[in-house]
N, C-alpha and C positions, 0 to 999 in steps of 0.2 A: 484342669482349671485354667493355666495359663495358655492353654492352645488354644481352649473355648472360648477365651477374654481378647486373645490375639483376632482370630479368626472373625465374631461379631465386629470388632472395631475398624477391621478393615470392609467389611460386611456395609458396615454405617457409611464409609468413605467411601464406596462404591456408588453405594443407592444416591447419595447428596449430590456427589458430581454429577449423578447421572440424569437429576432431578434437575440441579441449580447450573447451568449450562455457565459455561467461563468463569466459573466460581471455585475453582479447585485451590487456588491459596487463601480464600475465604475460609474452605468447607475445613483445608487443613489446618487452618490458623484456630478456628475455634473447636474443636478437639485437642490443638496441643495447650489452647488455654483450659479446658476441660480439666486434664490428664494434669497440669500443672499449677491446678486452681491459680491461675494467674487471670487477669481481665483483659478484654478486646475491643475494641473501638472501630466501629467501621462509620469511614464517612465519606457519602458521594452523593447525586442527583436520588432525588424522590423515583420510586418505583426500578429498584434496582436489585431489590429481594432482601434486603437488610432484614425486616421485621421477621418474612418467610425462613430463611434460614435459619434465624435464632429462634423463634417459637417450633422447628420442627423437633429441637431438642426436649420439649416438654415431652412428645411423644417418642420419641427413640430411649431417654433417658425411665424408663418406668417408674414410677414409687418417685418421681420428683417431689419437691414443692417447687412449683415453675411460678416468676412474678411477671408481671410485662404493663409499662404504663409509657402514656404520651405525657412527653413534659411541656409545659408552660409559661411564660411568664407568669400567670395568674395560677399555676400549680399553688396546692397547701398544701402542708406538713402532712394533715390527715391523709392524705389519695393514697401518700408512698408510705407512711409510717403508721397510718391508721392512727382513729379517731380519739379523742383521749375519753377516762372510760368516768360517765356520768355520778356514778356509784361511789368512786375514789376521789372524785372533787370535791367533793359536796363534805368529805372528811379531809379538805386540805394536802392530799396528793396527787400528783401531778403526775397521770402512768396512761400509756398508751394502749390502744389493745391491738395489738400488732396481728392477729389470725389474719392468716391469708395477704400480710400483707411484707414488702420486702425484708422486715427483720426475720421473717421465718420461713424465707426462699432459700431453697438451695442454688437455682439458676436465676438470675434476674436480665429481663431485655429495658433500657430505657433508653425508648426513642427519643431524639433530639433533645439531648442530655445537655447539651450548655443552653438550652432555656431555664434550666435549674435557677432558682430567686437563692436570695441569700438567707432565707427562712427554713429552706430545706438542706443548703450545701454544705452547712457545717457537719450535721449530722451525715451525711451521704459521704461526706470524704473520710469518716471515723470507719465508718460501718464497712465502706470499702476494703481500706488501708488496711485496717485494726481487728475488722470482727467484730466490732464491738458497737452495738446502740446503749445509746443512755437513756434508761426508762428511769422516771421521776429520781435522777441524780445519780443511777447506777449502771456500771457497765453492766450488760451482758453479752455473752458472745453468745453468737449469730452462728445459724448452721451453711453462710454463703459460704461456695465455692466459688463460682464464677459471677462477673456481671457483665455482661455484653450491650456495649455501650452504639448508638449510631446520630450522624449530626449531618444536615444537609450541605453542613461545611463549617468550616474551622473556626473555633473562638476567635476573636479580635485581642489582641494586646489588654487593650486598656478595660474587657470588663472582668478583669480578677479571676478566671477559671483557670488559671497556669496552676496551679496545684492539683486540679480536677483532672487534665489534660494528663497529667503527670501519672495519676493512678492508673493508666491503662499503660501494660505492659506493651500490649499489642496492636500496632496499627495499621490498618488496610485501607488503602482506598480503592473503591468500586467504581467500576463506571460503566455505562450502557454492553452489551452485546454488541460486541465488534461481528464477528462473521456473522452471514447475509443467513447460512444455511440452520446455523445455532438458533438465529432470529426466528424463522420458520417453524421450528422446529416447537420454541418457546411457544409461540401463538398456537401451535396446533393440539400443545399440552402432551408432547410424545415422551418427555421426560417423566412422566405422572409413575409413582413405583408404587403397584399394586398394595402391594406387602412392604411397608419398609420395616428394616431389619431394626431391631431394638435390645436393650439390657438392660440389667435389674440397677439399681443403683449399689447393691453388692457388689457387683461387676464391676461395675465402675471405678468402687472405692480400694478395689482389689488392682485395679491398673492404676491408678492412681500410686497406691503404694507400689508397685514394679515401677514406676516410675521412678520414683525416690532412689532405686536400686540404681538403676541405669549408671557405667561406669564413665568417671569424664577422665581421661587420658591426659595424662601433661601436656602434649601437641598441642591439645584443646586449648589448656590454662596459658601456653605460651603463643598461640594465633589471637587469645583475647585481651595480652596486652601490647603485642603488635598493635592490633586494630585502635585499643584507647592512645596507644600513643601515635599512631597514621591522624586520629581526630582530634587529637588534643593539637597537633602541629597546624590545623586546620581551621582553629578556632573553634571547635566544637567537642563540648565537653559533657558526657552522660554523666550522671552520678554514678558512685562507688554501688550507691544498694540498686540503680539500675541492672548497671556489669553483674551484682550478686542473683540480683533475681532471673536474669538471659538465662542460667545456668539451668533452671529447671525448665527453662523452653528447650533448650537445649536436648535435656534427659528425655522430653515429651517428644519431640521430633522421631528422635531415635526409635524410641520405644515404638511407633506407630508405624517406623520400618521396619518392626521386629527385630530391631539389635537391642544388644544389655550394653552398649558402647557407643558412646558417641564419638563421629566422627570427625573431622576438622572440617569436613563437606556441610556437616550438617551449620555450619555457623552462619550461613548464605539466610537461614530465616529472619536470621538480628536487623538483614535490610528493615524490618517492620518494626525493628526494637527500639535502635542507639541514638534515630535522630529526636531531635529539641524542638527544629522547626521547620515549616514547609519547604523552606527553600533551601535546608541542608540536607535533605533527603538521598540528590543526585551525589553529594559528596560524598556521604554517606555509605551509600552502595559501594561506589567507584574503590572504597576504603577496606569495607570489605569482603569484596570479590579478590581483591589483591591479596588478601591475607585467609582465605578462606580455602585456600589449595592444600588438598590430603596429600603431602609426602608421597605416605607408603603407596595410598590408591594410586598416584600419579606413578610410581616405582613399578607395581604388580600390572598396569595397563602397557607399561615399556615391554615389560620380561615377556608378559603373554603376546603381546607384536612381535619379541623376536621370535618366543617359541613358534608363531604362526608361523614367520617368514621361513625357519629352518626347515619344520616340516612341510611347507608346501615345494620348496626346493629340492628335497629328495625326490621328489612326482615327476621334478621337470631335466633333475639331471640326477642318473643312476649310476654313475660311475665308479669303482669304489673310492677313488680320492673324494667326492663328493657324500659319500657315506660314512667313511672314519671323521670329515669334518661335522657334520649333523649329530653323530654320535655323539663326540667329545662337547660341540656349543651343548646340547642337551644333557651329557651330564653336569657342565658347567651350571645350566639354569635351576638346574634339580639343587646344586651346592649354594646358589646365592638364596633361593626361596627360603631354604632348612635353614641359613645362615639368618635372613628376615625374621624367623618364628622366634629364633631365640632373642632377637631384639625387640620384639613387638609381642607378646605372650598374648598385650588384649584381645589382637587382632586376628589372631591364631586361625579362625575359622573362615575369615576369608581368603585369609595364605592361602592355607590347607583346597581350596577350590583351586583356584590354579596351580598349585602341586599336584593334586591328583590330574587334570587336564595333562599337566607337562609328560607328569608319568606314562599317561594312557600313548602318549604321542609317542615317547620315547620307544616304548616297548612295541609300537606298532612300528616304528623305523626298525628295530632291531628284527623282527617278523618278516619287513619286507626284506631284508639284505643278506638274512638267512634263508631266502627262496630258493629252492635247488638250481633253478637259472641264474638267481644271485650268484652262489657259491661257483657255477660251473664257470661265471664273468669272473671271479675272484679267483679261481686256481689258475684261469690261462694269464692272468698278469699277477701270478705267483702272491698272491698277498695271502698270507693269516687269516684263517677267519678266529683266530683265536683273541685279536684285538679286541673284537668287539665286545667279547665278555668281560673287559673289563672295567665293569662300571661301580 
């Protein structure tokens, strides 16, 4: 089940990029809001595929309840929340009949979403936030997972959507197709996927929970108060339950790389996360790229450099002083890897990939130096071939 759940999802990623041309931190950002019932906001110039990528999830998603509406200033409460129900007025209560409409969506698309009136936003910021619509005075929760929000540009200061603005975890902005060939390509409809690949909302709600599993590494928990304190010194300060809630973009990232561990790499998504306002965005980044450096990764990319260097050097000099040193650097690398697993147990599994590589190296220097030509180079300048067994 989890191969099958792995495999479609990546399946779906495939087909969207391959459909929605320069859209791959789009395609990926609303899957990790999916997988993280967390919300998305994308906002940039009209005809940029906003609508298209987010209604393709009615059909990749199966068994959805999929909502999708254009917002207004002249929007009513009825369009989004449906109309209130003729039957129950007339007995003095005041209850909506919500069928088909965003209280009983699982995905919701609302285009140009800060045209939202103030007769709808109260209600729209509960249901988001909370789960929760008020029918004639009572909560009920809501089967939302996601809403994927899009605006042909930013609220203004002064008309009161900064709480609005604030519900979306995730923000992207889009802009035209850059390459000339992509453009082409778009126009001629070559991206069009016959078949796209789709799943049950089983599926889904089964990655969703592997998601929740997803392991976050102290590295993680201590590059994410680097980065709140790089922005706090900056003048830019996210909330505590922002920071709280990254943590399951985090887990969703991961997951859709098929790891159960997230890594200090993966924290380079938060670019879309942590800032407040437009024009903190670049500081933002700058903040954390700085602190979004995997250690161990950067450690295992060094070891495998050297391993490379040692054994391509035996190829170019065969001599045996040249071979007792590639022996020893490579037993050495074999001790610092083994020494890594036991300080990194998360990580274990990507050690273990360049341990085996080192190994494989190793054991082919030991192969080549025990060549009978080897050997016959090594008895006439008297050396031991018995050094080398000792690893």
């Amino acid at each position: 089940m989890i191969f099958t759940a792995h495999h479609k999802l990546e399946e779906i990623r495939q087909a969207l990029n391959f459909k929605f041309l320069e859209r791959e931190n789009e395609v990926e950002g609303i899957l990790v809001a999916l997988l993280s019932r967390q919300h998305m906001l994308m906002i940039g110039p009209a005809g940029t595929a906003k609508s298209a990528l987010s209604s393709e999830l009615s059909k990749i998603i199966e068994g959805t309840s999929y909502f999708q509406w254009l917002l207004t200033k002249f929007s009513t409460p009825e369009e989004v929340f449906g109309p209130l129900s003729l039957k129950d007025l007339e007995q003095g209560i005041y209850k909506r009949i919500t069928k088909t409409k965003m209280p009983e969506a699982n995905i919701v698309f609302l285009d140009e979403i800060f045209k939202a009136n103030s007769a709808i936003l109260n209600s729209l910021l509960t249901l988001i936030n909370e789960r929760l619509f008020y029918n004639n005075g009572l909560p009920d929760r809501v089967p939302l997972m996601s809403v994927i929000g899009a605006s042909n540009e930013y609220p203004e200061e002064e008309e009161g959507l900064e709480a609005l603005f604030d519900r979306f975890l995730l923000r992207f902005e889009i802009n035209p197709i850059v390459d000339e060939k992509n453009f082409i390509s778009m126009l001629k409809a070559e991206g069009e996927v016959m078949h796209m690949p789709c799943m049950t909302m089983e599926e889904l709600m089964h990655l969703q929970f592997l998601t929740d599993k997803v392991v976050i590494p102290d590295e993680v928990y201590k590059a994410l108060s680097k980065i709140r304190v790089g922005l706090r010194d900056e003048g830019i300060h996210p909330s505590d339950r922002r920071f709280k809630q990254s943590l399951s973009i985090l887990q969703a990232k991961a997951l859709i790389n098929q790891r159960q561990v997230v890594q200090v790499d993966d924290i380079k998504i938060l670019e879309n996360v942590l800032w407040e306002k437009v024009d903190q965005k670049e500081v933002v980044s700058h903040v954390i790229r700085n602190n979004a450096h995997d250690v161990l990764t950067q450690t295992l990319y060094s070891l495998q450099n050297e391993a490379d260097e040692v054994f391509y050097s035996i190829l170019h000099d065969q001599s045996p002083e040249a071979a007792m040193e590639a022996t020893q650097k490579m037993k050495d690398l074999v001790a610092d890897l083994n020494k890594l697993k036991s300080h990194h147990s998360s990580r274990e599994a990507d050690i273990d990939v360049l341990l085996n590589k080192v190994t494989l190296m190793q054991h082919e220097i030991l192969n080549r130096i025990l060549e009978p030509s080897y050997l016959d180079n090594l008895e006439e300048k008297r050396w031991s071939t018995s050094i080398f067994f000792k690893m």
